[in-house]
C-alpha positions in Angstrom: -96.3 20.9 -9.3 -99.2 20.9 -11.3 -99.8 22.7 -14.3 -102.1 24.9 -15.1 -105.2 24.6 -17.8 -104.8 27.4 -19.9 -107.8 29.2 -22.3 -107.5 31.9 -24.5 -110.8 34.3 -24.3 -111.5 37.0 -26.6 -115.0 38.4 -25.2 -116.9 36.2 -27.5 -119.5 33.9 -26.1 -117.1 30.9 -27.5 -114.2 31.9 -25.5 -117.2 32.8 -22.4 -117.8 28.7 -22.9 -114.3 27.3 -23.2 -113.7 29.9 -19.9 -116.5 27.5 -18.3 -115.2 24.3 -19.7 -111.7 25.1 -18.7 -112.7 25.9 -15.2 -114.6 22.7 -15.0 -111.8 20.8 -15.9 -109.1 22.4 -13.7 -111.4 22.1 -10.4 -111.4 18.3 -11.8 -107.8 18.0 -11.8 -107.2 20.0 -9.2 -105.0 22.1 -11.9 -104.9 26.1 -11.4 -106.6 28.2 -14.3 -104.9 30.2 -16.1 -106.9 33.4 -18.2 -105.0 35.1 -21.0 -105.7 37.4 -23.8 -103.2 38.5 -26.3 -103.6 41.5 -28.5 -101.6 43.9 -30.8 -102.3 47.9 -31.1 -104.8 48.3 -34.3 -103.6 51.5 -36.4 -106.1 54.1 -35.1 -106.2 55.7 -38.6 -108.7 53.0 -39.7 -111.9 54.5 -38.9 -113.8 52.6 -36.7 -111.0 51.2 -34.6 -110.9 52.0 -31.0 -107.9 54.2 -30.0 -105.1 52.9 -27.9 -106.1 53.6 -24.4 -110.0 51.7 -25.5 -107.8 49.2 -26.9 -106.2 48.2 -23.2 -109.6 48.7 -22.1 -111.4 46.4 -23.9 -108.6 44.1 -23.6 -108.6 43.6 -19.7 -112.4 43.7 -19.6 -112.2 40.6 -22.0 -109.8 39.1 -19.2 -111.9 40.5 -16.1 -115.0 39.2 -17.3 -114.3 35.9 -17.7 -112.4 36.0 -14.1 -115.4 37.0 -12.7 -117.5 34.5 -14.3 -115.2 31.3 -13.5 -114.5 32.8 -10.1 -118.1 33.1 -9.5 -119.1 29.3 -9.8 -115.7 27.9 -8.8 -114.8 29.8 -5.4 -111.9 27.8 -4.9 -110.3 27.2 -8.0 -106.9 29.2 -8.2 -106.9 31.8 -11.1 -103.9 33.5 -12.7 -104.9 35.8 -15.3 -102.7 38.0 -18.5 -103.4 40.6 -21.0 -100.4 40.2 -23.5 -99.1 42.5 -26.1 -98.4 40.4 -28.6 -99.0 38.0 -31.6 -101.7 35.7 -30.8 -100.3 32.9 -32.2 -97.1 33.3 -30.9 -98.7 33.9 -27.3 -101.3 31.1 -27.3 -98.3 28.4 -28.2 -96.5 29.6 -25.4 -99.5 29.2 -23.3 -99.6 25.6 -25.0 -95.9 24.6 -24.1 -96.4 25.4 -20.4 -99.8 24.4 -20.0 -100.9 21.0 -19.3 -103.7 21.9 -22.4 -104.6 25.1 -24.1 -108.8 26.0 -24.5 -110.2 27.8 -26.9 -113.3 28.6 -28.1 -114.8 27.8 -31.4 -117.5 28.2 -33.6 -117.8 24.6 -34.9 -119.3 24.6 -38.6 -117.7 26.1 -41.4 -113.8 27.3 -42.3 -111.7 26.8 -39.8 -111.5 30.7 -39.7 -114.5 30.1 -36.9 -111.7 29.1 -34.2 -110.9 31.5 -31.5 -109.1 34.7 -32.6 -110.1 34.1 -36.2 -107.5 32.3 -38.3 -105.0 31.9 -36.1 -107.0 29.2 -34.2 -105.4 26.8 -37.0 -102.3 27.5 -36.4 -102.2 27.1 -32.9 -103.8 23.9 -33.0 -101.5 22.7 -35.9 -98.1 23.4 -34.0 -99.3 23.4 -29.8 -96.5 20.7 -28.4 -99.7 19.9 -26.1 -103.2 18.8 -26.2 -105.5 22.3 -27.7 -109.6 21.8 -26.6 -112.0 23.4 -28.7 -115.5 24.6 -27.2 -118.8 25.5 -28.4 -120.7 27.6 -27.2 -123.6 25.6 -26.1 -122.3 22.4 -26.9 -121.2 20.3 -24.1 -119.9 23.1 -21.7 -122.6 23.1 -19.2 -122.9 19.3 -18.2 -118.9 18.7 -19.5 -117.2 17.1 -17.8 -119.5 15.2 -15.8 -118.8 13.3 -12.2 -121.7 10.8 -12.3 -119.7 8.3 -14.9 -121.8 9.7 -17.6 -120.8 11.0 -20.6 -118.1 9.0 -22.1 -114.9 9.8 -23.2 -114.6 8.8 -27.3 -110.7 8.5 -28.1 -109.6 7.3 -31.7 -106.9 4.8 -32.1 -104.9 3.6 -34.9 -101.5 2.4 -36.4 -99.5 0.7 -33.7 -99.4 1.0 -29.9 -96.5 3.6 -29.9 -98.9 5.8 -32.4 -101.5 6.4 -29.8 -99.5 6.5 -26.8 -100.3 10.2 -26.1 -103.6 10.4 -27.1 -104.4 7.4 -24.8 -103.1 8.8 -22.2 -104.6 11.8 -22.8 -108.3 10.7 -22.8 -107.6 8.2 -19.5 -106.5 10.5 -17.7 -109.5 12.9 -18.9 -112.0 9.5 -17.7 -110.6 9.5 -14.4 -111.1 12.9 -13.3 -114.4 12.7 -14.7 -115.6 9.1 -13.3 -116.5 8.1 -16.8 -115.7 5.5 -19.0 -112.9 5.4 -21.8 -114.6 4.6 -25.8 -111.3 3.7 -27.6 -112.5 3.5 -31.3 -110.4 2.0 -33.8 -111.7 2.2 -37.6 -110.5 0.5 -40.7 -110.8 0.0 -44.3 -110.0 -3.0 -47.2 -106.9 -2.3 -48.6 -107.0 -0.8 -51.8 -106.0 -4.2 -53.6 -108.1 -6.7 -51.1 -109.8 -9.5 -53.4 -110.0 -13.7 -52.6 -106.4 -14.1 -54.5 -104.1 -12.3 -52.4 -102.0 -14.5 -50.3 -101.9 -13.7 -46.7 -105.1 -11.1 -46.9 -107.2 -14.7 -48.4 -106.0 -16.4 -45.4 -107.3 -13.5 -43.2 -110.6 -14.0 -44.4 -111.1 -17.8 -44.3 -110.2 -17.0 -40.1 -113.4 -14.5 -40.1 -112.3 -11.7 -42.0 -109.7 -8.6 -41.0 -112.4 -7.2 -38.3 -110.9 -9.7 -35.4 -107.2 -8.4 -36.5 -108.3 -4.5 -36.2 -110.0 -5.9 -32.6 -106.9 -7.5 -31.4 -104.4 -4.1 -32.6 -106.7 -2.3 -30.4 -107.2 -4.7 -27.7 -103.0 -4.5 -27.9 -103.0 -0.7 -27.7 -105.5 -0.4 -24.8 -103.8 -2.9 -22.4 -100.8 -0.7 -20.7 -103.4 2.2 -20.2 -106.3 -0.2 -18.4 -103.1 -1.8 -16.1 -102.7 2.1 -15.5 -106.1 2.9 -14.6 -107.8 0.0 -13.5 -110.7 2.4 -12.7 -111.4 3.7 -15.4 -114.1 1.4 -17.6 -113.0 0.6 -21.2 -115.7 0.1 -23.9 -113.3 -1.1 -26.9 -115.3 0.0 -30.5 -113.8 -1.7 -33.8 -116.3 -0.6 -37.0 -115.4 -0.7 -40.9 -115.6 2.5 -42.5 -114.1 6.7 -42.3 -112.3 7.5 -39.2 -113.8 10.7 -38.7 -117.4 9.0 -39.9 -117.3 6.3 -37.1 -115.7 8.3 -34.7 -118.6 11.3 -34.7 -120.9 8.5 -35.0 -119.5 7.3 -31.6 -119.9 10.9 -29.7 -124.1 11.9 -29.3 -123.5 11.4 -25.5 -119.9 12.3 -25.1 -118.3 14.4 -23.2 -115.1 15.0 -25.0 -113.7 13.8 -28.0 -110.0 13.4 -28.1 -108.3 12.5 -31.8 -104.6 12.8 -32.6 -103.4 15.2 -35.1 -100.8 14.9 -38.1 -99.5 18.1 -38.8 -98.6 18.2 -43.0 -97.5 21.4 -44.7 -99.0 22.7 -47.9 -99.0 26.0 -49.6 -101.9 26.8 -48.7 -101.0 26.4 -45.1 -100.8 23.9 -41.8 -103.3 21.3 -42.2 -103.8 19.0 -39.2 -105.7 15.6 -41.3 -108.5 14.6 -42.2 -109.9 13.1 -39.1 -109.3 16.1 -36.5 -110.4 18.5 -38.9 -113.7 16.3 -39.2 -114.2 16.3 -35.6 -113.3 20.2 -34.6 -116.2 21.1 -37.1 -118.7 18.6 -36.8 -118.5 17.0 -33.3 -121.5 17.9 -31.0 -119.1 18.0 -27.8 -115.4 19.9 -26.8 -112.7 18.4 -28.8 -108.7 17.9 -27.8 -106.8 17.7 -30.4 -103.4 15.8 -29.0 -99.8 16.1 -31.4 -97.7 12.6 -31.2 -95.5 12.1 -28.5 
């Protein structure tokens, strides 16, 4: 059975847009949709709250409206929708363990407070055990994804084959519902202690430098994945420099950018690395962010 593709909406036009991306996507795969919205009773001796009963209100009218507006453009698209009492957080991983991928809406630019639900987008996209999209409003939502073989799909890869295994798969399979190509990207940097003197990295350099290495790591990493989809057409990028530089460098006409995630814990909270956290604010289309295998 398939699983469903699962967004988050809050009544915000971000979570409008990842509503529309999310519908897009599962009428690609031929997934269901699933609609949820998870909430918790504010104390309605706060002034300005709403009481109880406008809380529920508001709450299924965040849920009804964007079933109405998905419905609306995707007749046949099968749509299961759920106002939860409950933590966000604790509801939107849920969503993510079940799901074949959680959306949510973000606001791009800025602390990641901008992510759907506030803060809590972090977290969720920090600990999901699956792939988490992040939308724009406005960004990529209305032509993504895209049928005609335009709009590529930009993947980063690095470390070994085994690193990238699910992240590849990830963004193939994302190219072959949309008739699109697959831009693996694979950036590097000297080592810290490169120079002429050093042994094997000197011999490296007389055979044309480290670049034709990095090409044939990637070359390496790609090759299971383009026996798996033979359909799918592979543009394989190898550039000097910042991950997250040549990858958002790689994206103007993309139609999803798909990175890998490291979770690390600090005391200041989950951080997910450097790379993802440089594409979830600055890329210019929806973003999956996809935790190791």
């Amino acid at each position: 059975m398939t699983r469903a593709i699962a967004v988050g909406v809050d009544g915000s036009a971000e979570s409008l847009a990842a509503a529309d991306w999310a519908a897009v996507e599962a009428a690609l795969r031929g997934a269901p949709l699933r609609i949820v919205h998870a909430w918790l009773p504010q104390s309605t001796d706060v002034p300005l709250t709403r009481s109880g009963d406008e809380q529920v209100t508001a709450a299924d009218a965040f849920v009804r409206e964007a079933v109405t507006r998905v419905s609306g453009r995707h007749p046949d698209l099968t749509i299961a929708s759920e106002v939860v009492q409950a933590t966000p957080v604790d509801t939107l991983l849920k969503e993510a363990e079940r799901a074949e991928m959680l959306v949510l809406g973000s606001r791009g630019h800025g602390a990641l407070v901008g992510f759907l639900l506030g803060s809590y987008g972090q977290q969720v996209i920090a600990d999901a055990p699956g792939p988490v999209v992040s939308v724009r409003a406005g960004t990529g939502t209305e032509a993504s994804p895209r049928t005609d073989g335009a709009g590529e799909v930009v993947v980063g890869q690095h470390g070994e084959p085994e690193d990238s295994e699910a992240v590849l798969r990830f963004a193939f399979e994302a190219a072959a519902a949309r008739g699109a190509a697959v831009r693996a990207v694979r950036a590097w940097t000297l080592p810290p202690l490169y120079s002429y003197n050093t042994g094997v990295l000197h011999v490296a350099d007389e055979a044309g430098g480290l670049e034709p290495l990095e090409q044939q790591a990637l070359t390496r990493a790609l090759a299971p994945w383009r026996e798996r989809f033979p359909e799918v057409p592979v543009v394989e990028h190898v550039e000097i420099g910042s991950a997250g530089q040549v990858l958002l460098a790689a994206t103007p006409d993309a139609s999803l950018l798909v990175v890998g995630r490291k979770t690390r814990r600090s005391p200041i909270g989950t951080r997910i690395g450097s790379v993802a956290h440089a594409a979830l604010h600055h890329a210019g289309c929806p973003v999956a962010v996809v935790p190791p295998a």
